[in-house]
C-alpha positions as CSV (number, residue, x, y, z in Angstrom):
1,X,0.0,0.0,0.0
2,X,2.8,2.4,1.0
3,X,4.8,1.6,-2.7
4,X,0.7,2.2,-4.2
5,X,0.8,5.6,-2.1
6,X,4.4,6.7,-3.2
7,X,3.4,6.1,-7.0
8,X,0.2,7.4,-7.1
9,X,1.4,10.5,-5.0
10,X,4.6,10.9,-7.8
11,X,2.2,12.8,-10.4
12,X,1.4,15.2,-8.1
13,X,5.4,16.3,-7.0
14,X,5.5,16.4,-11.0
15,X,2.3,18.9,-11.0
16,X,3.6,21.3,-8.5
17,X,7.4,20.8,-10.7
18,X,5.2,22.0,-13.4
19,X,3.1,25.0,-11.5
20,X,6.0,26.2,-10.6
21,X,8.0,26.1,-13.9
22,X,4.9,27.8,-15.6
23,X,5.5,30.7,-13.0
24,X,9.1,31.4,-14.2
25,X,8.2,33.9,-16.3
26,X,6.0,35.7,-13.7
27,X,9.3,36.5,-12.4
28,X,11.2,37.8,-15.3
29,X,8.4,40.5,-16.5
30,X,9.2,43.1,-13.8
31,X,12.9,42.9,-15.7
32,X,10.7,43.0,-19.4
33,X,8.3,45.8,-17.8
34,X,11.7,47.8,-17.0
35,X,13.4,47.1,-20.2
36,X,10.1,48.8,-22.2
37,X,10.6,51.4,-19.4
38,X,13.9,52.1,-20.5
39,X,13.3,52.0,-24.2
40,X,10.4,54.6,-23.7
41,X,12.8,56.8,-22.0
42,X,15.6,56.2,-24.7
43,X,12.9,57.2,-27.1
44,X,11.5,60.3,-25.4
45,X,14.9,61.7,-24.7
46,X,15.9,61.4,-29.1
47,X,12.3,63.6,-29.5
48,X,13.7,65.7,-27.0
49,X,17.2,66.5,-28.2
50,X,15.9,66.5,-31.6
51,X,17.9,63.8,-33.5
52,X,15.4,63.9,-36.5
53,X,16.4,65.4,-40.2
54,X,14.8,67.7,-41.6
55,X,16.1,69.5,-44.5
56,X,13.3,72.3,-45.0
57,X,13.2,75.4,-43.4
58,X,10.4,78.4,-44.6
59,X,12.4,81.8,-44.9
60,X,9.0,84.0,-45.4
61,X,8.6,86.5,-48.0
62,X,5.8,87.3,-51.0
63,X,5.8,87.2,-54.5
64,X,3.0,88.4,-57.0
65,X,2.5,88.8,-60.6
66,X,0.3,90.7,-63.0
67,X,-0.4,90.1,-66.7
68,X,-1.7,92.6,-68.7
69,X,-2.2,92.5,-72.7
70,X,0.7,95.0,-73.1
71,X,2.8,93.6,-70.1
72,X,3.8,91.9,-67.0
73,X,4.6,93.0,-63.9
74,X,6.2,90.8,-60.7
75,X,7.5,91.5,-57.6
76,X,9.0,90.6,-54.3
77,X,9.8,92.1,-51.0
78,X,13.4,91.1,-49.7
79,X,12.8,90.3,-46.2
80,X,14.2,86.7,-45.7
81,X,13.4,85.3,-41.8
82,X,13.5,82.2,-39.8
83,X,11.0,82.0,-37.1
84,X,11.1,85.8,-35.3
85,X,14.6,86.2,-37.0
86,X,15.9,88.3,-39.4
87,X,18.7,86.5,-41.5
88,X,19.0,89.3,-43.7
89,X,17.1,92.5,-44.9
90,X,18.0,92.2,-48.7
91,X,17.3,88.9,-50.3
92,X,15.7,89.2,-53.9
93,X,13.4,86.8,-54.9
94,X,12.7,88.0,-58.7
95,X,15.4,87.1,-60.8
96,X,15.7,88.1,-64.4
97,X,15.9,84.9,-67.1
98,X,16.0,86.3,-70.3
99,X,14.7,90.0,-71.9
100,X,11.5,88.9,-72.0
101,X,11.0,86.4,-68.6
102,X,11.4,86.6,-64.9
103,X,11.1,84.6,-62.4
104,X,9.9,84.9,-58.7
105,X,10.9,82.1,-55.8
106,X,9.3,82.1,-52.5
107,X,10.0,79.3,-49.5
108,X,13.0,77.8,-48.6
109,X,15.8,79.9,-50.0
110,X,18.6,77.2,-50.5
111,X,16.1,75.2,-52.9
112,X,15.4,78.6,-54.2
113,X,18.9,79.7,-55.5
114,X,19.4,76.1,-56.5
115,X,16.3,75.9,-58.6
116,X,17.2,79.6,-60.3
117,X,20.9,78.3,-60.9
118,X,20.2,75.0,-62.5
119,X,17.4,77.0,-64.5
120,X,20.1,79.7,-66.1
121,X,22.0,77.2,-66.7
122,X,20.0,75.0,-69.0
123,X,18.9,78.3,-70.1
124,X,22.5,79.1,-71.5
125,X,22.8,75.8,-73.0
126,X,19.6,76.9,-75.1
127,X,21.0,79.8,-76.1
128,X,24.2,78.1,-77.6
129,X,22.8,75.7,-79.2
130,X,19.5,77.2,-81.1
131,X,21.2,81.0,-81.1
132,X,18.1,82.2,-80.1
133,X,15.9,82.8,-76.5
134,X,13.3,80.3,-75.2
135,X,9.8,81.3,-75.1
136,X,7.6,81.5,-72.0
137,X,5.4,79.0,-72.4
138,X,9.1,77.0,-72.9
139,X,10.3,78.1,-69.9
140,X,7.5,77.4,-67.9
141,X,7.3,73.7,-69.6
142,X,11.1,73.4,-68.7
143,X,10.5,74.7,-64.9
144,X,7.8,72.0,-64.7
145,X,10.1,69.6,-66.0
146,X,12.6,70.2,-63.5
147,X,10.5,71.0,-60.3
148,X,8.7,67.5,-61.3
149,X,11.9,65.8,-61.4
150,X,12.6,66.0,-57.8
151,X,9.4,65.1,-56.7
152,X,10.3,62.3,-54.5
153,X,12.7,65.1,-52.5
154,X,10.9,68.3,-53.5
155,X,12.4,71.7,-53.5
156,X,10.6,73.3,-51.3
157,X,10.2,76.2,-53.4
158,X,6.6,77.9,-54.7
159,X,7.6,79.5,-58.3
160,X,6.1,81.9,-60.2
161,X,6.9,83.2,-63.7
162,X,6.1,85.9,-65.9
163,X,7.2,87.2,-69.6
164,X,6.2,88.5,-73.1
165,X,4.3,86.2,-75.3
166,X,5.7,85.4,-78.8
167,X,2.4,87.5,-79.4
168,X,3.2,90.0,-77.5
169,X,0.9,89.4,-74.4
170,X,1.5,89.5,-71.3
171,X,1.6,86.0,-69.5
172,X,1.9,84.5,-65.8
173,X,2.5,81.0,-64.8
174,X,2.2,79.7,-61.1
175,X,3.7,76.0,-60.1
176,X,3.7,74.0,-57.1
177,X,6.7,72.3,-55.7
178,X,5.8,69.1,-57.7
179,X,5.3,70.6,-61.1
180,X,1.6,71.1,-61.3
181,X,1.6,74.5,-63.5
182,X,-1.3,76.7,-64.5
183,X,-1.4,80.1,-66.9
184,X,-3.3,83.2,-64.7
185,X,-4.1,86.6,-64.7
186,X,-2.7,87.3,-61.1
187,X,-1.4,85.2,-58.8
188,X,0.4,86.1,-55.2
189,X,2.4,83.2,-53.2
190,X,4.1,82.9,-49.9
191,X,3.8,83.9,-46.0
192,X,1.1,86.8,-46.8
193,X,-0.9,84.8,-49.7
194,X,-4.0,84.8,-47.8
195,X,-3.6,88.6,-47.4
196,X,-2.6,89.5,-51.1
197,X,-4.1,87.1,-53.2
198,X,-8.0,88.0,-52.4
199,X,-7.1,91.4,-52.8
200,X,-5.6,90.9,-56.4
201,X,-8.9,88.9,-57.2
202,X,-10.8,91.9,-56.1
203,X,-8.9,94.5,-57.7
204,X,-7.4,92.9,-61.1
205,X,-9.5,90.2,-61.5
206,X,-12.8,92.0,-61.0
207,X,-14.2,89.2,-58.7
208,X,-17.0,90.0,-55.6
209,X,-17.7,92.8,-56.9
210,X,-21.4,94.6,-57.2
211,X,-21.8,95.7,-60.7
212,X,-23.3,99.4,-61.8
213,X,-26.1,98.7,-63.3
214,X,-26.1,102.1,-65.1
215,X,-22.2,100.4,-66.6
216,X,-22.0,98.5,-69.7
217,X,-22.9,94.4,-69.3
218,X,-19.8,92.5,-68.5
219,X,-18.6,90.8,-71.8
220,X,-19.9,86.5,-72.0
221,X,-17.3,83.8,-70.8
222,X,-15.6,82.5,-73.7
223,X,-16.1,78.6,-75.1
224,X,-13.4,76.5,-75.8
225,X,-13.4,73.8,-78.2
226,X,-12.2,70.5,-77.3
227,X,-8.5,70.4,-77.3
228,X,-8.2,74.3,-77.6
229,X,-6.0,75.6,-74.4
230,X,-7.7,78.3,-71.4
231,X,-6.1,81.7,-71.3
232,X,-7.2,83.2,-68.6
233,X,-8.4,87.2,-69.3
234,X,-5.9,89.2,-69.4
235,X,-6.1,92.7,-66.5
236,X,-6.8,96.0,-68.5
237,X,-5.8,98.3,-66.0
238,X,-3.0,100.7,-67.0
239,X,0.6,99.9,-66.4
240,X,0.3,103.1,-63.3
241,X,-2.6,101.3,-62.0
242,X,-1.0,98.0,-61.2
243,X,2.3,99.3,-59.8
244,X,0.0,101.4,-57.3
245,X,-1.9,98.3,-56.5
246,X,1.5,95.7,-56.0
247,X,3.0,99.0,-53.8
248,X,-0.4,99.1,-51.8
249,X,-0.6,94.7,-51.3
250,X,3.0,94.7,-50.3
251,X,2.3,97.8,-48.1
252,X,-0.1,96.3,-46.5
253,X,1.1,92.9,-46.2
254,X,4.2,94.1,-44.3
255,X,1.9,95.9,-41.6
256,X,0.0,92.7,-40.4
257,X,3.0,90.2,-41.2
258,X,6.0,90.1,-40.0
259,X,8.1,87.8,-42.3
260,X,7.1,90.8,-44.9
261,X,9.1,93.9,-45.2
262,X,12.4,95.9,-45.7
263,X,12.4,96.6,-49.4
264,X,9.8,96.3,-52.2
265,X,11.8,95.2,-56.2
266,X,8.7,95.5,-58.8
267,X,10.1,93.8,-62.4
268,X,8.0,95.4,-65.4
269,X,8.4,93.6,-68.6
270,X,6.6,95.0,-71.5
271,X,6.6,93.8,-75.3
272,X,9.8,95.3,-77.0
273,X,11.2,97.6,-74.1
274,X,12.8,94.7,-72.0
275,X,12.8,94.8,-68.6
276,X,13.3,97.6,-65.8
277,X,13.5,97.2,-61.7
278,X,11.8,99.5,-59.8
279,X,13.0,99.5,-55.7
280,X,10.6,100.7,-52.9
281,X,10.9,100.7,-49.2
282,X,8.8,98.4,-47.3
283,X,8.7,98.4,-43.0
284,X,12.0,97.4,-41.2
285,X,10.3,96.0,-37.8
């Protein structure tokens, strides 16, 4: 009976052997509990000391342009910022391309120059080689190009353009960092868009407005045939007109932003004459 006993008592010594190896583990997860403790902590400190890249920075600034049927007109202030800092009072962000064609750059200014320099250059490789200066509409298919390009690390860069037609017309072209390009009347980019851009709607554009009904009707919307391209109407305000109304939007701009102000470079580019500069002082706080 004892030997009976003793055997049928063994199974349970191996039970408890087995209880208590399947609580091993109960006493290794304070260690695992304190392990994720201390990867947490490893983590949280990285966030806090900033070891993250990030290549873009925003150095504020605006940039408009106007068509017209006789001429273009596009401007930037000079103002270029970080944050509440200045980094320096006179930073142009029109560049002239050719006689005809200039070109504004707001955002991040190292993209910026890069995108201007790579663009002159494959500008003066057109210029050997066909003894002659691309058109605007070329330019603007060739800025696409190469802003679409680098899509998969973007210059952080929002581009207008504006020239002479081979018709003689004024004509603006606004692009995105990836490419996407569209031919407009008026268009503002950059820290005080918000600001500038309903006001050149208003004013050039003729939009939410309330029309005299003693005036003449406005004229119909055109219709385009399938496959025919959109150009946007044209502004007819005089040349004095529009330079009054880019001094005022940058005027006012620089009062309610600060990443807006110091000085004020309007480009005018009309059919036959070129291009001329014309420098204003904006606010310096």
């Amino acid at each position: 009976m004892d030997g009976l006993h003793q055997s049928s008592s063994s199974p349970t010594f191996t039970n408890n052997r087995t209880c208590r190896s399947s609580q091993t583990p109960s006493f290794n997860q304070p260690q695992d509990e304190k392990q994720h403790k201390r990867k947490e902590e490893e983590i949280s400190e990285e966030m806090v000391q900033g070891r993250q890249f990030n290549p873009y920075s925003d150095n504020g600034g605006t940039i408009l342009a106007i068509s017209s049927k006789e001429f273009a007109v596009i401007a930037g202030d000079t103002r270029q910022s970080e944050g509440y800092s200045i980094q320096t009072r006179y930073a142009p962000k029109v560049t002239q391309l050719t006689e005809e064609c200039c070109i504004a750059v707001n955002g991040f200014a190292a993209d910026g120059k890069e995108l201007v320099k790579q663009l002159k250059q494959r500008l003066q490789w057109y210029q050997h080689t066909h003894a002659s200066q691309p058109s605007v509409q070329s330019i603007a298919r060739l800025v696409q190009t190469m802003l679409y390009g680098r899509r998969f690390f973007p210059y952080y860069a929002y581009v207008i353009l504006a020239g002479i037609d081979r018709d003689g017309t004024g004509a603006v072209y606004s692009f995105d960092p990836v490419g996407s390009y569209e031919r407009e009347s008026c268009r503002a980019a950059g820290a005080a868009q918000s600001l500038v851009q309903p006001f050149l709607d208003n004013q050039v554009g003729g939009k939410n407005m309330t029309r005299d009904p003693s005036g003449p009707a406005p004229p119909p919307e055109p219709v385009y045939a399938q496959g025919q391209s959109y150009t946007p109407p044209r502004s007819q305000l005089p040349l004095e007109k529009v330079q009054a109304l880019v001094t005022d939007a940058f005027t006012g701009a620089a009062e309610r932003h600060i990443e807006v102000g110091d000085g004020l470079e309007i480009f005018i580019i009309e059919a036959g004459k070129g291009v001329r500069v014309v420098r204003k002082e904006l606010k310096r706080d």
